[in-house]
Each structure stands twice: as structure tokens, then as C-alpha cells.
C-alpha positions in Angstrom: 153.4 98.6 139.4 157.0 98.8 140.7 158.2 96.1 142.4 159.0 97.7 146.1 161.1 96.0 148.9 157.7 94.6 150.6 156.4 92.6 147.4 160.2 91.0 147.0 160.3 89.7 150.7 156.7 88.3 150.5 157.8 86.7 147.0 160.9 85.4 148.9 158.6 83.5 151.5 156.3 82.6 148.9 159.2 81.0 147.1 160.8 78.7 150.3 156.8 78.1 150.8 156.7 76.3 147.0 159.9 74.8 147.3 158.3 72.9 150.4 155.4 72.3 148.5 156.9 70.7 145.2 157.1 67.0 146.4 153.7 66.8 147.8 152.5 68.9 145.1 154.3 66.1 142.9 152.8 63.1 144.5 149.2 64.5 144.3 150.4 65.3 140.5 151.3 61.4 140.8 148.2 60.0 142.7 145.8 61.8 140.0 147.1 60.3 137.1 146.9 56.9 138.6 143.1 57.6 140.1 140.8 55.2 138.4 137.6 56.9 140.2 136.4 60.1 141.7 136.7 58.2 145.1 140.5 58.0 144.2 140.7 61.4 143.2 139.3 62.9 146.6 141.4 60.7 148.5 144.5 62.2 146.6 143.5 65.6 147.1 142.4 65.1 151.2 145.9 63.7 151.3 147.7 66.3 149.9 145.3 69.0 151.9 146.3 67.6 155.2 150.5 67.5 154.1 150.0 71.3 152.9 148.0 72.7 155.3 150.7 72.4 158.0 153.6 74.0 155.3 150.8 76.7 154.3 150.3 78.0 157.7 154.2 77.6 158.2 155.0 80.3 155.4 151.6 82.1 156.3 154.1 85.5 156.0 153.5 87.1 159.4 153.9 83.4 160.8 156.5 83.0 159.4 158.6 86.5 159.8 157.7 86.0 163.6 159.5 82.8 163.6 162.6 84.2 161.4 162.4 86.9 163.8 163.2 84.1 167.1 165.6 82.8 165.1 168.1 85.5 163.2 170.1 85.1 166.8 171.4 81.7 165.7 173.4 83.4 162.4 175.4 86.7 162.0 175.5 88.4 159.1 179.1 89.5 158.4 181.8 91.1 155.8 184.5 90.0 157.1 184.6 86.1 159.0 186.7 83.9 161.0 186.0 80.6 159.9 188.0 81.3 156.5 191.2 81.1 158.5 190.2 77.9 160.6 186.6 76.0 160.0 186.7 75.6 164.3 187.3 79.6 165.0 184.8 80.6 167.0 185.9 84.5 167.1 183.4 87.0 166.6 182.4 88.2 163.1 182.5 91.6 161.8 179.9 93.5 159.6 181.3 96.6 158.3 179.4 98.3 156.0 179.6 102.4 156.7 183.3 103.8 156.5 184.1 107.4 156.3 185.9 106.8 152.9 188.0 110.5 153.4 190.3 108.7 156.4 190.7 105.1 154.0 194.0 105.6 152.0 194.5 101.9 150.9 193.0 99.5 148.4 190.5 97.8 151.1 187.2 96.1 151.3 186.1 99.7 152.7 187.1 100.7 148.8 183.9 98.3 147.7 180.5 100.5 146.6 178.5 97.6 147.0 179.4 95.1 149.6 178.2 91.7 149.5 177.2 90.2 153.0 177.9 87.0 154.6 176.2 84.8 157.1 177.9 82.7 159.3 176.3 80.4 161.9 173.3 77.7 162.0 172.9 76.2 158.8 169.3 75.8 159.7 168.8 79.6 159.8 170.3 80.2 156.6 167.0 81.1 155.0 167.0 84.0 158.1 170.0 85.6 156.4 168.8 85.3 152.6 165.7 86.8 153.9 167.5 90.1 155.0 170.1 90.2 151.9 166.7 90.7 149.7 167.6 94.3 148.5 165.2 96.3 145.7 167.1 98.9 144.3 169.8 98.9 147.3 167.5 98.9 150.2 167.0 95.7 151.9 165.9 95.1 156.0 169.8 94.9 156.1 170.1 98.7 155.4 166.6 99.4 157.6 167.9 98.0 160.3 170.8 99.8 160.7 168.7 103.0 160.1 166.6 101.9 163.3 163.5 100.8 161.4 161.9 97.6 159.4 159.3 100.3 157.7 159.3 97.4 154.5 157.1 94.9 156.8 155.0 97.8 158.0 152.1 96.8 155.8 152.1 93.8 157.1 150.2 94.8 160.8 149.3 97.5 162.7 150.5 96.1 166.0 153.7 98.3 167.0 154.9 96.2 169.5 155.2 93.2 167.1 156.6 95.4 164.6 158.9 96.4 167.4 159.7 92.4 168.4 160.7 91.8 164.8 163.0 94.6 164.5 164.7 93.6 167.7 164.9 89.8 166.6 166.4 90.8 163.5 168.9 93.2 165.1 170.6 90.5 166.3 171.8 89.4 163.6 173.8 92.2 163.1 176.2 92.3 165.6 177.6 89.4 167.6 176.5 90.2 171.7 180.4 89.8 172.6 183.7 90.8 170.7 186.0 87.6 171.5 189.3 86.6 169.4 190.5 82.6 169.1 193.0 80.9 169.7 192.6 79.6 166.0 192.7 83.1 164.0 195.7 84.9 163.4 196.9 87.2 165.5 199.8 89.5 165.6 201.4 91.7 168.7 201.3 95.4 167.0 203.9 98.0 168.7 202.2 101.3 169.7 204.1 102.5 172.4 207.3 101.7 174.6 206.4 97.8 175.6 202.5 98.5 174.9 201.2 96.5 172.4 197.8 96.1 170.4 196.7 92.9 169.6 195.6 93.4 166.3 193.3 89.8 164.9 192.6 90.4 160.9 189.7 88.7 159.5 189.2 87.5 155.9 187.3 89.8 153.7 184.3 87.7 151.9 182.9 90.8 150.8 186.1 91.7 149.1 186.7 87.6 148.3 183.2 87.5 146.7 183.8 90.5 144.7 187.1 89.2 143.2 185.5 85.8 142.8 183.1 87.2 140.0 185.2 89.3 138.5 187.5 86.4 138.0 184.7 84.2 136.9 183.1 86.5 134.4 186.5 87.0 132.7 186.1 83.3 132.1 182.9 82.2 131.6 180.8 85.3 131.3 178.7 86.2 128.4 180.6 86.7 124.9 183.9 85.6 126.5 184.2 82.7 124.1 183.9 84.5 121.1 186.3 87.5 122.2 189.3 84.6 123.0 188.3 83.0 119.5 189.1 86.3 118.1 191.9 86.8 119.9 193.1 83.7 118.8 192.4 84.0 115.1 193.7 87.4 115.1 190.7 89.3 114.8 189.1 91.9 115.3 186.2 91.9 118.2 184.3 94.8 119.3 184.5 93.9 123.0 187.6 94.1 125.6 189.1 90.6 126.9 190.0 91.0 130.3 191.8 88.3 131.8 193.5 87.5 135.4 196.9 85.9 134.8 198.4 83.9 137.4 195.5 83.5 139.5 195.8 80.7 142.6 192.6 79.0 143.8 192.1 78.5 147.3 189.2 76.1 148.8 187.5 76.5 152.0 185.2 73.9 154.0 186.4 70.9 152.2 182.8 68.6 152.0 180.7 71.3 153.9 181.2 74.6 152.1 178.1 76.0 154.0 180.3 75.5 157.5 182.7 78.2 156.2 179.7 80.9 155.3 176.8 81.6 153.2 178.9 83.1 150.5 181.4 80.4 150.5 178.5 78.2 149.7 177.7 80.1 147.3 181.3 80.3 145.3 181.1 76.4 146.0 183.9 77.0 148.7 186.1 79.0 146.2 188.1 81.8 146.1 191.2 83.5 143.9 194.3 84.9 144.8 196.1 87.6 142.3 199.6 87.2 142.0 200.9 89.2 144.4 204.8 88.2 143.2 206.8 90.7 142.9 208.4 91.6 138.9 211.4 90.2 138.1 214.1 92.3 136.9 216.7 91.9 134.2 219.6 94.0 134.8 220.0 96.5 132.0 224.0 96.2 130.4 226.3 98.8 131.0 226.8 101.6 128.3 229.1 99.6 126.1 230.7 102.6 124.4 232.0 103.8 128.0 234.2 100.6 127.9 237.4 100.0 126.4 236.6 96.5 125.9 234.0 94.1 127.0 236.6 91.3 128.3 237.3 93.7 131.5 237.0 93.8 135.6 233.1 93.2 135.6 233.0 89.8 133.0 235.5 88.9 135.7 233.3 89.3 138.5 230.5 87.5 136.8 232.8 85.0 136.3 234.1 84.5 139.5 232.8 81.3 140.5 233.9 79.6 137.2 237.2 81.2 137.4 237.9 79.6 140.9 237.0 76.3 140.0 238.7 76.1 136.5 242.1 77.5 138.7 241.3 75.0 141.0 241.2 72.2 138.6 244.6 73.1 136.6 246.0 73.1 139.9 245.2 69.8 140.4 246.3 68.2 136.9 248.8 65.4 136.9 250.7 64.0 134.2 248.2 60.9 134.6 245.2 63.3 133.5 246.5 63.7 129.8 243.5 62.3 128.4 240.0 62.9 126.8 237.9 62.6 130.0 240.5 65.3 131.2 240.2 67.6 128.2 236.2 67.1 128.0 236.0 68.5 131.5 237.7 71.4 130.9 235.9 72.3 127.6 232.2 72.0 129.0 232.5 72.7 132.3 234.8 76.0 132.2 235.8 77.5 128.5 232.5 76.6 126.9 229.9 78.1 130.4 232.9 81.2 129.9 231.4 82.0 126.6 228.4 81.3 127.3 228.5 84.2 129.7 230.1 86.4 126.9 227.7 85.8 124.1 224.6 86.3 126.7 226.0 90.0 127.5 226.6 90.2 123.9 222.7 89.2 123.3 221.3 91.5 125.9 223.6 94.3 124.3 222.1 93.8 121.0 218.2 93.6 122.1 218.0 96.3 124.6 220.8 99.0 123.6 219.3 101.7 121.2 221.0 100.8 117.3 224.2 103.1 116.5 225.4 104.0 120.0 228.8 103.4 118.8 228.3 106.3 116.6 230.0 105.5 113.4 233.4 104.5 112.3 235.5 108.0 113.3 233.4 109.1 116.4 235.7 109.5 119.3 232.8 109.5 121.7 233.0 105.5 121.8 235.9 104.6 123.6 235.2 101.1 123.2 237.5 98.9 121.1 236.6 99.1 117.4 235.8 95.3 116.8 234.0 94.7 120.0 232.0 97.3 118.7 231.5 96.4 115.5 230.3 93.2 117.1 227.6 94.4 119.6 226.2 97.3 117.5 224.6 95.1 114.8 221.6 97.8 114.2 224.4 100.7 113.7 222.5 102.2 110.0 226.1 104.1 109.6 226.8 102.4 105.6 230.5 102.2 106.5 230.2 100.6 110.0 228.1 97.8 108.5 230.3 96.9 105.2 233.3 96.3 107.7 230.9 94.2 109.7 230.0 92.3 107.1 233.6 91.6 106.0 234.2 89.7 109.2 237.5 90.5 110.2 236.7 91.6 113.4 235.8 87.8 114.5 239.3 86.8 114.9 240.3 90.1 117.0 237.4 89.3 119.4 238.3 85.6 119.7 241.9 86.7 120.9 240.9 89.0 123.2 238.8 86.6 124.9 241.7 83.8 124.9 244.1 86.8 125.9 241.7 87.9 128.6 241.2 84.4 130.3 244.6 83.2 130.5 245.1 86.8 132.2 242.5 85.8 134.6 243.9 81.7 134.6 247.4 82.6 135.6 249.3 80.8 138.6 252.7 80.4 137.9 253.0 78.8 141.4 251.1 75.8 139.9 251.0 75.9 136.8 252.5 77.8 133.6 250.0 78.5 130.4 251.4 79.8 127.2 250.9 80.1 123.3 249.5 76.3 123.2 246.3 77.4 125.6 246.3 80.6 124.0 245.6 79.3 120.4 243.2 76.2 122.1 241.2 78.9 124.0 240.6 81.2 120.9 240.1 78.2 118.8 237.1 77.1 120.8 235.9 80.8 121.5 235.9 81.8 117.4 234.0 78.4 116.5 231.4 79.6 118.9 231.4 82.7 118.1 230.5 82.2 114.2 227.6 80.2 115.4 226.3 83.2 117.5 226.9 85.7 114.4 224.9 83.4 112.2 222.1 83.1 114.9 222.3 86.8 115.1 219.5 88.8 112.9 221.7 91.1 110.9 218.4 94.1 110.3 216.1 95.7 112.4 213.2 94.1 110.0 214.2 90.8 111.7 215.2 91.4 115.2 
């Protein structure tokens, strides 16, 4: 027989009905095994007679609808609720659940097929709310309601004006009696017209929180998961798809009382996710090296800047006195050595993300930068002629003197100070020792990049 709406909301009241019953079901379970006579016996089962009879007649389902029926005005059912921004907001909820989705244009909990409700309000008539989210095949009173009707209780009596009380009972738990804001939600002042204003008061989704919240959670812990990320890990192959939520932030609402918050939040244990909502970082792409005439030029200058101010500075302020290694050791790691370092990291980015042979080959005119710079940064060129005069070497020295060349160029201050041949030959010392490190850290085939 299929299992209608009517059978699964007298199931549900049979259900809160049993879970009264279990502990003085338990202590007549109890009193029997200890009974030593059939007096004992009776007496165990009068006892538990007169505790059940009062929880029978309680969850006696018209009884009991009647009474769910006084009290669905103590909760309100809800998609979207205030308490999520403050625990004390006592703004009015909002249950959205029909949208003309031909005016939506944005990602929103309107986007959602199948909403999940909330309740928010007396914890006591919690079970109210559970009673009206019981849905068979998407229909629930929920749904009914809104239609005008409770037709899934209709078997239940013939009386139309009871029928008629317990639709209007339930009804409000739909909508709050009064729209009102608070003083503890957000709210923001939205321009609409020349100093008019629309005081606009957003609302946390838990529809669209809930939503997220299992998708998260069955990425983790859902069924098969382990075995796909064991796969994944072994390098395997595994028939299913791993789906995963990188850089997720949890957020917890209600602290000790989750069911304060909502229903729902109860129900995630007072969790929720956020997705990274960050925007991508950027590495700026290098310059087309072959439009260059060299790479020591006007923008490894401006890069530079900063360093180049402060290692002018610091000459400037050299005395005789300052001859010494404390002296020299400053000005090797905290200018010429963070200058190279700033060459070789263009150089790096050159070699990764630049497509291989784009300075076309030992004779191509096209390439306007300077042959040994090039033969430096092109280290995927396949040309057989522009790789055997890489691999000769002789292009390290060149490179190395530019660089010297190119930062006494940028060091000069005759007004201060006077650098010559000595600094020259220091500076392109220092440079070509790193340099050879680099090359050697530097995959020389596209096998190994």
C-alpha cells in the first residue's frame, strides 16, 4: 500500500507517543523481571497502566493535532532567520518558498529546488514544526497550507469546523502577525532616489546554510568517501568522483543552546561553512623578453627602487671609520645579494611561463634582445646551435658584467661618493658566483622542468 502523507503524520505522532513511553515501558520491563508472584506482576502492570494512560490519551492523534494546532503560534517556520546574526534579535522571520525564478538573475537561496525550512521560536513547540516539515513525496501540511487546505488530516474527522480550527492554528506558523526589524540585525541605508532611502535588513539564509552544510559534509564523510581519498592517495584508479571544498571556514552559532539559534541549527549541531570567497591571486606575467634589448633596463630599475634608495643612502653615509667586515657584510646581504635576487626571480618566471624558443635561433633578427641574456633565459630553445653555445658557458661572464655595469649606473653620486673599476669587478664577482648556482639549479630539458 503506498505510504501517503496521512499514514507518515500519524506514524510521526505515534513516534513522539513511544518516545514518551520508553521509560515507563522500561521500568514495567524492570518491575517484571524482579516480580516474585502474580500479585507483583499485576501491581507492575496497574502501575504502568495508570503512567500510560495519561501519555496515550495525550498522542490520541486528534488530541493531539488539536493541541499542536493551539500551539504552532509559539514557533515560525522560516527560510531565512534573524537569530543567526544575533541570538537576542527579535526581528521577524521570513519564509520564502515560491519565487518567479524568470525575474532571479543571481546565485540565491531562490536558486534552491528543494528548500529546507526552519523553525524558530519556543523550544517547547519544536515538535509543532517537525510535525509540518513531514513531506511524502514533496507534499507536506507545509505545502497544503499555503495552497489553503490541510486535505492530509481530512480522514481524520468529519467535523469542518475543526478541520477549519486546525488549518487556521497551523497557518500561523507561517507568517509572523507583524513585519518588525531590530536594532540587533544588520541593516544598511539603500539609495533609491534623490535623499530617499530604503532600509534594506538581510537575513541569513538557513535554507541555503543547510544546503551547503551537507554538501560539505558528504564530501567528507559520506558514503565511499574514504575509499575514493585512499585512491587518490595511492594513485589509483576509482570509479567514483572526489569532490572536495577547499578552504572552507566553519562558523558556530548558539554557543551551548544550538536549538536558541533554530531548528536547523540544532540540527547541523550549530554549524555552518563558509566557501572561500577570496579573491585569486595574480602573478604578473614577464614582459616579452625578446622585445628588450637587455634585461638590466628602466623597469629592473623600478622594481628595484626601494633597494636602490637605501644602498645610495648608505654609501653616502660611509666614513673612513666603516672600513670593516660589519660594514662590508651589510652591503653584500642587504643590497647586492636582495639585487640579484630580484634578477634571478625574473629570470625563473621567464624560463617557466614563456613558451621555449621565443628567441628564435641564433641569426633571427626578430629578437632584439642581447644575445647572451638570451641565451640565458631561453633554456627550452630546441634550436641545436643555440643550445651548444649555451652549454659552452661563455655567456655567464657577459651577463655578470652587465649586471655590475648596470648597478653602478643606477649607484652613481659623484656628489658623495665616486665608484670605479674596484666595485665594478666586486659587484660582478658576487653576481657570477650566484649566478652559476642558479644555472646549476636550473633544469637544462623540458623532460625535467
Amino acid at each position: 500500500m503506498e505510504h501517503s502523507l496521512y499514514d507518515a503524520l500519524l506514524e510521526y505522532i505515534e513516534q513522539n507517543k513511544q518516545v514518551k513511553l520508553e521509560p515507563v515501558q522500561k521500568a514495567l520491563d524492570k518491575a517484571l523481571k524482579a516480580a516474585a508472584s502474580e500479585e507483583q506482576v499485576e501491581i507492575a502492570n496497574a502501575d504502568y497502566a495508570e503512567k500510560a494512560a495519561p501519555i496515550e490519551a495525550k498522542y490520541e492523534p486528534i488530541r493531539w493535532i488539536t493541541d499542536a494546532a493551539r500551539r504552532a503560534k509559539q514557533i515560525s517556520l522560516a527560510t531565512h532567520c534573524p537569530k543567526f546574526t544575533h541570538g537576542d534579535a527579535k526581528a521577524t522571520s521570513m519564509l520564502v518558498t515560491e519565487v518567479d525564478k524568470s525575474e532571479s538573475r543571481y546565485l540565491t537561496s531562490y536558486s534552491l529546488t528543494d528548500k529546507a525550512i526552519d523553525a524558530i521560536g519556543n523550544a517547547a513547540a519544536m515538535d509543532v514544526a517537525r510535525f509540518l516539515k513531514v513531506t511524502v513525496e514533496g507534499d507536506s501540511l507545509i505545502s497544503q497550507l499555503q495552497a489553503g487546505h490541510i486535505n492530509a488530516l481530512k480522514p481524520l474527522t468529519d467535523d469542518a469546523t475543526l478541520l477549519e480550527t486546525w488549518r487556521a492554528g497551523f497557518s500561523l506558523a507561517l507568517n509572523d502577525q507583524t513585519l518588525s526589524a531590530h536594532n540587533l540585525i544588520k541593516q544598511t541605508y539603500f539609495p533609491v532616489e534623490e535623499d530617499k532611502y530604503h532600509l534594506l535588513c538581510p537575513l541569513y539564509s538557513s535554507s541555503l546554510a543547510h544546503t551547503l552544510y551537507n554538501k560539505v559534509r558528504a564530501t567528507r564523510f559520506g558514503e565511499n568517501v574514504k575509499a575514493v581519498r585512499e585512491a587518490k592517495n595511492k594513485q589509483r584508479y576509482h570509479p567514483e568522483r572526489w569532490e572536495i571544498f577547499p578552504h572552507t571556514v566553519k562558523q558556530a552559532f548558539g554557543g551551548a543552546n544550538k536549538q536558541n539559534i533554530s531548528l536547523l541549527n540544532s540540527n547541523r549541531q550549530g554549524e555552518g561553512f563558509l566557501l572561500n570567497a577570496a579573491p585569486p591571486s595574480y602573478q604578473q606575467q614577464p614582459e616579452d623578453p625578446s622585445k628588450q634589448t637587455s634585461i638590466f633596463n628602466r623597469r629592473l630599475a623600478y622594481q628595484a627602487s626601494h633597494l636602490l634608495h637605501d644602498f645610495r643612502a648608505f654609501l653616502a653615509s660611509l666614513t673612513e671609520r666603516d672600513r670593516n667586515f660589519a660594514t662590508r657584510y651589510r652591503r653584500d646581504h642587504d643590497f647586492i645579494l636582495p639585487l640579484t635576487d630580484l634578477v634571478f626571480d625574473y629570470a625563473a618566471r621567464v624560463q617557466q611561463q614563456v613558451s621555449a624558443s621565443w628567441s628564435k635561433g641564433a641569426d633571427d633578427k626578430a629578437c632584439r634582445l642581447k644575445r647572451e641574456h638570451a641565451l640565458w633565459l631561453d633554456v627550452y630553445n630546441p634550436d641545436a646551435q643555440f643550445q651548444r653555445e649555451r652549454e659552452a658557458q661563455d655567456w655567464l661572464g657577459t651577463v655578470a658584467s652587465d649586471f655590475a655595469a648596470w648597478l653602478l649606473r643606477q649607484l652613481e653620486d659623484k656628489q658623495h661618493y665616486l665608484l670605479g673599476d674596484t666595485e665594478f669587478n666586486y659587484i660582478r664577482k658576487v653576481f657570477l658566483t650566484q649566478l652559476k648556482a642558479f644555472e646549476r639549479d636550473t633544469p637544462q630539458s623540458e623532460e625535467t622542468r
